[in-house]
N, C-alpha and C positions, 0 to 999 in steps of 0.2 A: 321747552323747545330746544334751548340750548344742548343742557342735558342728553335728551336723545341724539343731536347732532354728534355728541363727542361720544357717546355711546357707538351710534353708525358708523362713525372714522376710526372708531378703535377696533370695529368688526373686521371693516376694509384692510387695516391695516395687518389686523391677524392675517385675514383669506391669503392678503400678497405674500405674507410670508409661510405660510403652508404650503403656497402653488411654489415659493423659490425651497422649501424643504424639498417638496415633490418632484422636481424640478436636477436638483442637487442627486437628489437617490437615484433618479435615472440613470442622467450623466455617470456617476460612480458604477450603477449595475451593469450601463453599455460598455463602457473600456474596462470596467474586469470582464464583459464576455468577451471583447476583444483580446482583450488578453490572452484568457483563456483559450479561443480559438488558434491565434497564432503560435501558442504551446502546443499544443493538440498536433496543427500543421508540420511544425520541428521535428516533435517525434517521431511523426510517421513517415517524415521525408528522410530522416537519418539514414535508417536501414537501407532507405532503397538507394543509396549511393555505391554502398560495397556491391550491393546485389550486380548494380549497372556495369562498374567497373569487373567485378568477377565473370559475368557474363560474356563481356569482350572476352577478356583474355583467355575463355577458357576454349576459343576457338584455336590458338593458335599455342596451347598448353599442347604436351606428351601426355597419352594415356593414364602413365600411373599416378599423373596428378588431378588425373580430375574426380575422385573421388571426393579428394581431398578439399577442392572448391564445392562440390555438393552438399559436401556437410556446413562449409558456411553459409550458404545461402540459406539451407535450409536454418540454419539458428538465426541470420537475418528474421526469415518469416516468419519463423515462432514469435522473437521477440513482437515484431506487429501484429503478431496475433495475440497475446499478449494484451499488450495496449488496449486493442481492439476490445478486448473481453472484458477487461476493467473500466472502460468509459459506459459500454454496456450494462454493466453489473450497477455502476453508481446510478448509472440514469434510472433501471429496475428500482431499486431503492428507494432514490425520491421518488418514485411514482406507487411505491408499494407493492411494486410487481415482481422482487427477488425469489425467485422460486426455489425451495429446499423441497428434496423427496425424502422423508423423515423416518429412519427405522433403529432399530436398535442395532448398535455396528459396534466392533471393538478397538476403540480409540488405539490401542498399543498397535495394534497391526500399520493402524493408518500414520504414528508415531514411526515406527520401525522402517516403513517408507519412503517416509519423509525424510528419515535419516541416510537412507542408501540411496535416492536421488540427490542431496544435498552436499552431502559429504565430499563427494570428488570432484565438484566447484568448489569449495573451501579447502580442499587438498592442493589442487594446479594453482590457487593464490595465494599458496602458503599458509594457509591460517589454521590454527592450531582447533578442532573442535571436538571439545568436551561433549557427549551424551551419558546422563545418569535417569534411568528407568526403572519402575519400581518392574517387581515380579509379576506376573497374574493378568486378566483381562481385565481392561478399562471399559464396562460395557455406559456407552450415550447414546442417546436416541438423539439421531442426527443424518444429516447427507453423506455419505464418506467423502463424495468428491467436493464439496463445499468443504468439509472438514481439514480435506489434504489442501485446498489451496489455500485455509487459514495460515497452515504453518508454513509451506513454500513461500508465501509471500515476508512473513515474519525472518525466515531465516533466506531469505535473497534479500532481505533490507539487511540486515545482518551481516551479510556477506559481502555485502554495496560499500557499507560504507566502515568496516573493518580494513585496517592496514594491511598488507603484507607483513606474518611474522605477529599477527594479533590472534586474540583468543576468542573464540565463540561459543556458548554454553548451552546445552539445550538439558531443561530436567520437568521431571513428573512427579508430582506427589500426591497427595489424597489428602484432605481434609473435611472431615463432616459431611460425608456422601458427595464431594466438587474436589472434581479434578482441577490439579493447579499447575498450567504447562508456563514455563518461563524460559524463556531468551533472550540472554543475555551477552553482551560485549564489551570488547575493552578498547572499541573504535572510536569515531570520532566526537559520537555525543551529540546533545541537542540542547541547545540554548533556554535560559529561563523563557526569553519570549515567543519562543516557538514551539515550547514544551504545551502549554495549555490546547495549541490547535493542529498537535500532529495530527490529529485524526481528521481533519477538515478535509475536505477536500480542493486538491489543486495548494496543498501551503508544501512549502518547503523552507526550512531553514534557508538563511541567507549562508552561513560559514559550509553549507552541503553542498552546496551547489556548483556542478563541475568537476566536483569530487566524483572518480570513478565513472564519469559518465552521469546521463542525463534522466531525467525521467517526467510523470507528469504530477505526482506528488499527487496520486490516487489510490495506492498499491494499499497506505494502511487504512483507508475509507473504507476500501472491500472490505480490507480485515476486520473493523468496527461491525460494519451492518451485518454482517456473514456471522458474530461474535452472537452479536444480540439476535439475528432470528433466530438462534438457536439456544436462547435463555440465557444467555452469557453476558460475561463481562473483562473486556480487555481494558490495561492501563497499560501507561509509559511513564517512566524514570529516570530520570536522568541529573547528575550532579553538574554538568554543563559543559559546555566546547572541551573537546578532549579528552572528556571521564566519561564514556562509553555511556550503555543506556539498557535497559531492560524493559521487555514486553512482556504481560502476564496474561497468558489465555485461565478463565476460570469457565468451567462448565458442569452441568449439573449432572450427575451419575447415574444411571437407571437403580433406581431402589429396587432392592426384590424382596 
């Protein structure tokens, strides 16, 4: 009788502390969504400050300036559109609902792109950008427009968090039928304890943060899931705070 008594008590005693585990994990899952929401709200309220303020003044602006405020506003709403598309893309994701329209396309074109949108943001921020391209078509069976926002986001994190008067690298090579695209910098880096969960979503390095502006530390999550629907596999490197960092897109080539 005993026996079973201390048996029962030590049952009870588990259950109490599974319901305070259970208990504990909640707690931690609701103020990180809290969190998380309040990032989300920042973001999206940023932009609409300039937008309000340009908006006034552009009542009581001359003519040949208001082009000039139109082009900001409009980069305001890109950037929340932006946003907007990445919280989308993640949530598709977890839910397994990332949609890729999958054909055979030529990577260098969509390279070559990426290169001439990219380029003259990293030119007005001074920054130095190396492209080294092999010759010939890169042919992947893939999205082109998933493909182009792999590397727009790769070389806009790039561009985020490289100095003024820094170097940025973008190169292509082949090995064993996989493409191997690499971007690399000599910006600010990423921490040993932050290295293992770049690709999380919602992580940002503590020493990133404010640097250049804001973000919601979801841009390389896209890049991950976008990486792997399409048979891939992206890493990051980085020697730590200060000694810049490298992104390796690897994908698989259409055999012929």
């Amino acid at each position: 009788m005993y026996q079973q008594l201390r048996e029962a008590n030590a049952q009870l005693v588990m259950a109490a502390l599974s319901a305070q585990d259970l208990q504990a994990t909640a707690e931690r899952a609701l103020s990180q969504q809290k969190s998380v929401l309040a990032m989300v709200a920042h973001e999206l309220r940023n932009p609409l400050t300039p937008i309000s303020m340009i908006a006034e003044r552009m009542v009581r602006l001359p003519s040949d300036q208001l082009p000039r405020m139109r082009e900001l506003i409009e980069s305001q709403v890109q950037h929340i559109s932006q946003l907007v598309d990445d919280l989308l893309d993640v949530s598709r994701a977890s839910t397994g609902k990332l949609r890729i329209n999958r054909r055979d396309v030529d990577m260098m074109q969509i390279l070559i792109e990426a290169v001439d949108a990219c380029g003259p943001v990293m030119i007005a921020q001074q920054q130095q950008f190396d492209v080294h391209l092999p010759d010939g078509t890169l042919m992947v069976n893939g999205d082109s427009g998933r493909l182009a926002q792999i590397l727009h986001n790769l070389l806009a994190n790039a561009a985020k968090y490289t100095p003024a008067e820094g170097r940025i690298k973008l190169s292509a090579t082949v090995e064993a039928d996989v493409l191997k695209i690499s971007i690399s910098d000599n910006g600010i880096g990423v921490s040993a304890k932050a290295l293992p969960f770049i690709f999380d979503p919602y992580v940002q390095d503590e020493h990133a943060i404010g640097f250049n502006g804001s973000g919601l530390g979801i841009g390389l999550t896209v890049v991950r899931e976008l990486v792997e629907a399409h048979g891939g596999k992206v890493t990051a490197t980085s020697e730590g705070n200060g000694k810049g960092s490298e992104f390796v897109v690897m994908l698989p080539l259409v055999s012929h």
